[in-house]
N, C-alpha and C positions, 0 to 999 in steps of 0.2 A: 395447492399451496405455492403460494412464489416468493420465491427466496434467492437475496442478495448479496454473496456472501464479499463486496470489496467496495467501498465507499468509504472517502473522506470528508472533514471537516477541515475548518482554519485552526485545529492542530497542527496540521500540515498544510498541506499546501490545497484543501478543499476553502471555497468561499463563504460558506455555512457553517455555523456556528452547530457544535456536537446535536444539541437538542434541534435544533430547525433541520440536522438531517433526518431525525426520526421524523419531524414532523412531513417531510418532503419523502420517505419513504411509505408514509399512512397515506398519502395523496395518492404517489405513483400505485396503490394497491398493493404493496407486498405485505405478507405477512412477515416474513424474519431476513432482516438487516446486522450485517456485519459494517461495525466502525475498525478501519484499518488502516491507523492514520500512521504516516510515516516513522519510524524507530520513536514512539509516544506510544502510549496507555491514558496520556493524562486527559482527554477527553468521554472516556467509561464513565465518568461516575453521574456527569451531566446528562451522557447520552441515555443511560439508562432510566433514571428518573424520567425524562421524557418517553423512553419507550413503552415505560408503563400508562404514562398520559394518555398517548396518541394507540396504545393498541399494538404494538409493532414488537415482534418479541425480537432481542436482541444477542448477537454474535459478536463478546470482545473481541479485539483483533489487534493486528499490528502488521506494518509492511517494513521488514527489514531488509535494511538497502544493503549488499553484496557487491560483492568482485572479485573473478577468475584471476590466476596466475597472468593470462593473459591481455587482463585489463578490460575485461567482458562484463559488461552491470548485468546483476540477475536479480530481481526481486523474490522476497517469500515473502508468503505472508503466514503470520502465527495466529493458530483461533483457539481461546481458551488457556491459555496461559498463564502463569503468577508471575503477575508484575514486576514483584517483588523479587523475583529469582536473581541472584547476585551476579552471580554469571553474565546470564543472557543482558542485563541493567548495566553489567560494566561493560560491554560490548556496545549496546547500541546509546550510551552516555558519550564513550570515546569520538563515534563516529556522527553523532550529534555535533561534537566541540567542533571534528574537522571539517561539516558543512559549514560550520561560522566564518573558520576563518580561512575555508577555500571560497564563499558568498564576498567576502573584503578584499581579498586578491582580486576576483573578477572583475567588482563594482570598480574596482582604481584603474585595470586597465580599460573598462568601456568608460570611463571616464575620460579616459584621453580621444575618444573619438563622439562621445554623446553627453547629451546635458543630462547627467543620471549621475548623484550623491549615494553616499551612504544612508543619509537619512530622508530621502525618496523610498530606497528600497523597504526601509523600517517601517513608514508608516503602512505598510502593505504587511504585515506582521501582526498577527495575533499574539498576546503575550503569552509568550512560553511557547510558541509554538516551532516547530520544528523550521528552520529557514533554509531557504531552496531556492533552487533556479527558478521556479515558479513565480514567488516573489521579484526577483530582479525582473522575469519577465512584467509581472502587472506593474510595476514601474516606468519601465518603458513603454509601456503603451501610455499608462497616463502621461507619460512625456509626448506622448506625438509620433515615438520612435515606428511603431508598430500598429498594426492596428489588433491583435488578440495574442493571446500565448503561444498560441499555434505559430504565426506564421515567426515568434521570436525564436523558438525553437527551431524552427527548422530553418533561421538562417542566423542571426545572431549568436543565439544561445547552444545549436548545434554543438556537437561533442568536435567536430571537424573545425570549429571556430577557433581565430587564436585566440578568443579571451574567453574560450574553455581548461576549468583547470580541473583535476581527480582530484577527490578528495578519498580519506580514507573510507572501508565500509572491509566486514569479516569477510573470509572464503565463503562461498555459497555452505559448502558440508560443512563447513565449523558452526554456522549459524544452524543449519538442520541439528546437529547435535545438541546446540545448548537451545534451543526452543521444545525439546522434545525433552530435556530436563528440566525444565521450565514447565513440565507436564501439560505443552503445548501440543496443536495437529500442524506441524510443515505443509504447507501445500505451495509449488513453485507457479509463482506469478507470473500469464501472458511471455511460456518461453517462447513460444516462436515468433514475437512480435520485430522482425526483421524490420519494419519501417521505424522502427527504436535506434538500430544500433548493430552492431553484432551480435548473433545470437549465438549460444552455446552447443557442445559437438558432445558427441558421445562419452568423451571420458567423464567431465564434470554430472551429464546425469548417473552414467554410473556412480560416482562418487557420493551424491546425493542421497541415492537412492541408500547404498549401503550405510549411510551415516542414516537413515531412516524416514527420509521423504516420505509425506503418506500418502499424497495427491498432488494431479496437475491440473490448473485453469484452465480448460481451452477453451471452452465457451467465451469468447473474449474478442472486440470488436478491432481490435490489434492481431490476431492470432489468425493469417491466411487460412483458404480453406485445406491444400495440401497440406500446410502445418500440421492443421486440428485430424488429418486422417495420423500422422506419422504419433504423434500426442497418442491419440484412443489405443493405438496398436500398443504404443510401450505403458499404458497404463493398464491394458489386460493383461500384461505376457508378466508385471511385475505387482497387480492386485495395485494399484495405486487408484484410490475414490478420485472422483473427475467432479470438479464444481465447473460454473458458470456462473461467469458476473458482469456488473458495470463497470465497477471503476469509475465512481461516480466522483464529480470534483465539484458539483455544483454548475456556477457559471464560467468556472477554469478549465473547463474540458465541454465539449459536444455530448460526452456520453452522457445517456438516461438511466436513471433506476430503472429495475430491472428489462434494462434490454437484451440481456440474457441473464439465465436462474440458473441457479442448482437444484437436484433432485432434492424431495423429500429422504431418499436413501442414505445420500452422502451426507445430508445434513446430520444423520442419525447416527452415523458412522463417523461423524466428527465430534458428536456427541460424546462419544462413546471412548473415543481413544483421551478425550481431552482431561486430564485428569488434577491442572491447574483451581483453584481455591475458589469460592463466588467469588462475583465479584460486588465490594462495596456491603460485606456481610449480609445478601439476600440470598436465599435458599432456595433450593439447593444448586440451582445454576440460573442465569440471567432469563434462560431461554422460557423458564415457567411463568414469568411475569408477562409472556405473550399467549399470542392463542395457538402456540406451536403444538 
């Protein structure tokens, strides 16, 4: 069985439209696909309808975007969760607003050095969709500025940039907490992906972990291999399930569906812990509408 459990759509900042990733996931041969589009759900109910279409059994999700005391981005990602949950909604609502209007700060000052508007960056926006650096980068390419998101990242858009600005995003363990009331599975997103950024130190996985992290990514094309050994060690010594994915962005990233998978095991064990509502009122969880 091959199983994908971290792909986006242009809910976020994926180029594919929710259903054309199921579709692109029936292609790449997987059997079960997780949508886990940046602090959004609102791409489930599209995606799923199609997963039934194309055959592809499906893994709600969500990647909610974090930050250390220290000013450290960590991603989680949530699989199986309610939507709905007030809590976990008011958190990643907040931190939705403050990507808008740290995305409007940016866009004014690369504006003082690049032919790049506000409404460049927008039409690079699906509507309602979560807005990101991502965005300002495919703007600037269709400006000329760049030639892909890659290289805008790593020199324009870089965190080292001065027309880099934070926005807000919860503590890593306040987010494990309220996803896991949200009768979600926490599993921490590509932490040792060191060519990201700064990566995080012992305290904050401790911290995680006791707030109830249930798994870590390593399988992850970002994730060194010395990384992925130090990863497997502290995911046996504390039982934490181990996925593997793409991080599929469509044509906004190099990564491919399933260029790495998660086990059949973990998938079952995420199953199992996930204790959030169907979703879109189909029975009894999304994943029966495939051939899981």
């Amino acid at each position: 069985m091959r199983i994908d459990l971290h792909a986006h759509s242009n809910v976020s900042d994926g180029t594919e439209k929710p259903a054309d990733v199921m579709a692109s996931a029936a292609r790449a041969g997987l059997d079960v696909v997780a949508l886990t589009d940046h602090d959004s759900t609102d791409g489930w109910a599209e995606a799923s309808a199609a997963a039934v279409e194309h055959g592809v059994a499906l893994v709600p999700g969500m990647e909610v975007s974090c930050r250390t005391s220290e000013g450290i981005s960590v991603h989680l990602l949530s699989y199986l969760h309610d939507p709905a949950h007030e809590g976990l909604l008011e958190e990643i609502t907040k931190a939705k607003d403050a990507r808008l209007t740290r995305a409007e700060r940016m866009v004014t000052l690369l504006a003082e050095d690049y032919p790049l508007t506000w409404d460049d960056v927008i039409h690079h926006v699906a509507p309602g969709a979560t807005l990101g650096r991502p965005h300002i980068a495919d703007a600037l390419v269709a400006a000329g500025v760049v030639e892909d998101r890659s290289e805008a990242f790593a020199t324009i858009l870089t965190s080292r940039s001065r027309y880099f600005i934070q926005h807000y995003a919860p503590d890593p363990a306040t987010a494990v907490e309220l996803v896991r009331a949200a009768g979600g599975v926490p599993v921490f997103a590509h932490p040792v992906a060191t060519a990201r950024g700064r990566t995080v130190g012992e305290r904050t996985y401790r911290e995680m972990i006791d707030a109830g992290l249930a798994g870590l990514e390593i399988d992850h094309r970002d994730n060194p291999e010395e990384g992925r050994a130090f990863l497997r060690r502290l995911a046996a010594k504390h039982d934490l399930l181990v996925t593997g994915s793409s991080d599929y962005h469509g044509t906004g990233k190099p990564n491919l569906l399933g260029e790495n998978l998660t086990s059949r095991e973990a998938l079952a064990r995420i199953e199992e812990l996930g204790t959030g509502p169907p979703l879109c009122g189909e029975a009894p969880r999304t994943l029966t509408n495939g051939p899981a």
